[in-house]
C-alpha positions in Angstrom: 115.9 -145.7 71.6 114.0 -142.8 71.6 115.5 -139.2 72.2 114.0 -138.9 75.7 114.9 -142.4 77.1 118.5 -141.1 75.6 119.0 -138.7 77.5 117.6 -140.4 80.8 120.5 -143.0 80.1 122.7 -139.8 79.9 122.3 -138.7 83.1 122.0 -142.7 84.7 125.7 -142.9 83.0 126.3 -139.3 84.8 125.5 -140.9 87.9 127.8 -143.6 88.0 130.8 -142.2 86.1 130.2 -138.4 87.5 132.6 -137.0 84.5 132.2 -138.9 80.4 133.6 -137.9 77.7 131.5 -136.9 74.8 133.0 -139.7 72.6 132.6 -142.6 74.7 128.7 -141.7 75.6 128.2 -141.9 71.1 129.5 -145.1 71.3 127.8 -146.7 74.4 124.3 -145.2 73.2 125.2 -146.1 69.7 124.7 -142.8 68.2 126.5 -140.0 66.5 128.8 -137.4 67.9 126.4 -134.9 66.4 123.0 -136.5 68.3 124.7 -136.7 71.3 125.7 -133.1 71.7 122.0 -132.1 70.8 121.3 -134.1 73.7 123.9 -132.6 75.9 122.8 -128.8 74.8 118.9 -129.6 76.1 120.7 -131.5 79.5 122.7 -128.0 80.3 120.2 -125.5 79.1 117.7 -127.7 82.3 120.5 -126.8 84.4 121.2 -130.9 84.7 124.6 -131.0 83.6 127.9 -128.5 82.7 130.2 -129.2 79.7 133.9 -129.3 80.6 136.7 -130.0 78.5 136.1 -132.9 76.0 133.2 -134.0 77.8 130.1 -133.5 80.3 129.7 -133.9 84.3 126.1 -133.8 86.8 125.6 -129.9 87.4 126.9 -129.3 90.8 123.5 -128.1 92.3 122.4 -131.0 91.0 124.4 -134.0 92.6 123.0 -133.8 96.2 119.1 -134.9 95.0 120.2 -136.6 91.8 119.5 -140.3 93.0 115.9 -139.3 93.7 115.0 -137.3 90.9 112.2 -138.7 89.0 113.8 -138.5 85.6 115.9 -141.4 86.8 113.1 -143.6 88.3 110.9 -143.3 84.8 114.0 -144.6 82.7 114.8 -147.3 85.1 112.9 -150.4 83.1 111.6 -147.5 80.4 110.6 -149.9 77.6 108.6 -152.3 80.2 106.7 -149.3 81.5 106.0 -148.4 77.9 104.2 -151.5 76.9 102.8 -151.8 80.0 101.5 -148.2 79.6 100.2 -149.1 75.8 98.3 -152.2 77.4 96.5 -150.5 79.8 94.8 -147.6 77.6 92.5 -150.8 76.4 91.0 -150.4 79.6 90.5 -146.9 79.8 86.7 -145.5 80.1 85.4 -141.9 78.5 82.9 -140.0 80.9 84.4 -141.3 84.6 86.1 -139.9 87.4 89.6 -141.7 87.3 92.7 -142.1 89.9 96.4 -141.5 89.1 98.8 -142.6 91.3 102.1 -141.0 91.9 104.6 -143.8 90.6 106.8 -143.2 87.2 105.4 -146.5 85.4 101.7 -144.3 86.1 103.1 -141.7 85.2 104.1 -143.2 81.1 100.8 -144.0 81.2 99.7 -140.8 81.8 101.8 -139.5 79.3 100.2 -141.9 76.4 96.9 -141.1 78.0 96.8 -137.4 77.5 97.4 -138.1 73.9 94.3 -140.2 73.3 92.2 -136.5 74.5 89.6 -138.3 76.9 88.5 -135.3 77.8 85.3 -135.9 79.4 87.2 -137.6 82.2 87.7 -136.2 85.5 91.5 -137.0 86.6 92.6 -137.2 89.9 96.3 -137.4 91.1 98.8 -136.7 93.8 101.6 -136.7 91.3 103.6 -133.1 90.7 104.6 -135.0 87.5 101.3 -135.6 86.1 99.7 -132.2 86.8 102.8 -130.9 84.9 102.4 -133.0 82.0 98.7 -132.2 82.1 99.5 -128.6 81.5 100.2 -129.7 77.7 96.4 -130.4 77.2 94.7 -127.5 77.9 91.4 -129.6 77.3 91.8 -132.1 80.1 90.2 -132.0 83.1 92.7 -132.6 86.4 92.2 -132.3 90.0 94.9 -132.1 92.3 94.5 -134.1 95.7 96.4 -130.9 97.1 98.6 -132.1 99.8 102.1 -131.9 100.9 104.8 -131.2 98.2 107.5 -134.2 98.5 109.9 -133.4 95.7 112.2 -136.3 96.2 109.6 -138.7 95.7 107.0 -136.4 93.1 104.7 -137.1 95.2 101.8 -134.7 97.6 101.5 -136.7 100.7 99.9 -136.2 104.2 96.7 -136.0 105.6 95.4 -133.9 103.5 95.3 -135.7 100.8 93.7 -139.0 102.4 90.8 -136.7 104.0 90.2 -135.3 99.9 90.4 -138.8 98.5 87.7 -139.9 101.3 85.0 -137.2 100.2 85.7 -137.7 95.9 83.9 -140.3 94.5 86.7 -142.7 91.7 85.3 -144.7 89.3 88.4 -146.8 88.3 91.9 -146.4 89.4 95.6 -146.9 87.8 98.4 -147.5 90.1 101.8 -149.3 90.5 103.6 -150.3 93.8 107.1 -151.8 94.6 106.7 -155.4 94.6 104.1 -157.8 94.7 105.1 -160.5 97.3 104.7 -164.1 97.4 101.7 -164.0 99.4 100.1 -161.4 96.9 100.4 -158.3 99.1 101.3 -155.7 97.4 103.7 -153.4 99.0 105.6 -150.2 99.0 108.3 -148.8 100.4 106.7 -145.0 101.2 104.7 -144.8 103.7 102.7 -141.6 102.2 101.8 -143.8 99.3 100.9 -146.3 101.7 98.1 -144.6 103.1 97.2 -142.9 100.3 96.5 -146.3 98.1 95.1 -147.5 101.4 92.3 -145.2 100.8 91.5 -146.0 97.2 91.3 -149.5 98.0 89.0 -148.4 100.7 87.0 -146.8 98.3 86.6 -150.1 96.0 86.7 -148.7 92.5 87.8 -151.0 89.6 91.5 -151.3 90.2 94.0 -151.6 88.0 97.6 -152.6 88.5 100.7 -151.3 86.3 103.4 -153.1 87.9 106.8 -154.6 85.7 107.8 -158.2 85.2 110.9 -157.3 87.9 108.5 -156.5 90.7 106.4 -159.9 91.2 107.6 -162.5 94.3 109.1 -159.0 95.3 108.5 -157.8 99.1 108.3 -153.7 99.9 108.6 -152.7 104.0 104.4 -152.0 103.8 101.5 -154.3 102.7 98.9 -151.9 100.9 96.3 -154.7 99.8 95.9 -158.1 97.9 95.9 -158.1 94.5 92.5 -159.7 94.9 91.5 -156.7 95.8 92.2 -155.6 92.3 90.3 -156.2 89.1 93.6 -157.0 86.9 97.4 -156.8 86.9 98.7 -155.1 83.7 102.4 -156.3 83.0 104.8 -156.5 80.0 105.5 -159.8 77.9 109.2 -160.8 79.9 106.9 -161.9 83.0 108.0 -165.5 82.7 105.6 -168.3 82.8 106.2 -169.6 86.2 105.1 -166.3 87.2 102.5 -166.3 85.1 101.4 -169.8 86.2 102.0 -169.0 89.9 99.4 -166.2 89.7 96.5 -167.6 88.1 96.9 -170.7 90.5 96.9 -168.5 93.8 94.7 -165.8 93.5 91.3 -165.1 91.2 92.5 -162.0 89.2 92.6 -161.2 85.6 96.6 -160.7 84.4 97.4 -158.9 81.1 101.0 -159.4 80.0 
């Protein structure tokens, strides 16, 4: 496990428990006394968490918004969103204007993206998250849909936002969504992202679709499209075969797993 998934599963244990002691997170993360304290010293010095007596507990400004932060969303299926993430850099074009959605599987894409320096690429997002991991590579080129600031969800929202996406031109676009439902919709449960991936299907660049092995047969509140509509699903290997087989039966789209 690496350090940062760690410490995601830190806080996730924070979350449920409220109060650990120091001991008893080393032996549930399988590590040393020593590496979990290291872990514990970055958590408190971001304000996340306060050492008590013996052990650790969630910061107190920190417990009303905890459930939404996006630390917790990325480390929920971390490893799928990892190789899905690895996957879907085979697919990435130099010299293009390219769309980032605002989701946390995105978002570990983005991450191994930077890292790869396509910097002749114009990137476009609405995520906070991005644009703050973008400010790691001085090289790269982002644009900010502008927008709404909706922390809960790391997202910019609004009208704003749809009325910049309609007047950029995208040459291909990356983005994930809450389910994919039996009829191969696929849905979210945000209505900002709604209308905002509304628009880039509108727009019809090459779409592709960074979505876990947990989310397909899975219905969201809000169609967004078809996945027809897309020009392939990325997943990660645990997407069973009946799955698998159910897809390439039903609709006419390319699926990486």
């Amino acid at each position: 496990m690496i350090p940062e998934e760690r410490r995601k599963n830190i806080l996730i244990k924070l979350k449920e428990k409220e109060i650990y002691k120091i001991d008893d997170l080393a032996r549930e993360l399988n590590v040393s006394k020593i590496t979990i304290l290291r872990d514990i010293q970055l958590l408190k010095t971001q304000g996340l968490i306060n050492r008590i007596h013996g052990g650790v507990k969630i910061a107190e400004n920190n417990k009303s918004s905890f459930e939404s932060r996006f630390s917790v969303r990325i480390s929920n299926n971390f490893e799928k969103k990892a190789e899905i993430a690895k996957k879907a850099l085979n697919f990435v074009r130099d010299g293009s204007s390219i769309f980032l959605d605002s989701s946390s599987t995105v978002f570990v894409f983005a991450q191994e993206l930077f890292k790869q320096q396509y910097f002749e690429q114009n990137i476009i997002t609405n995520s906070p998250a991005i644009i703050a991991e973008a400010l790691k590579y001085p090289g790269l080129n982002l644009i900010s849909t502008g927008g709404e600031l909706k922390q809960d969800f790391n997202i910019f929202g609004g009208s704003w936002v749809i009325e910049f996406l309609d007047k950029i031109n995208i040459d291909y676009a990356f983005i994930s969504a809450a389910g994919i439902s039996s009829e191969g919709k696929i849905t979210t449960n945000n209505k900002d992202l709604a209308g905002i991936l509304a628009m880039i299907f509108k727009k019809k660049p090459e779409i592709n679709l960074l979505i876990d092995s947990t989310k397909f047969f899975k219905k969201g509140l809000l169609n967004i499209a078809s996945i027809n509509d897309c020009k392939r699903i990325i997943t990660d290997s645990s997407i069973s075969k009946t799955a698998i087989k159910n897809i390439k039966e039903l609709f006419h789209i390319e699926i990486i797993y």
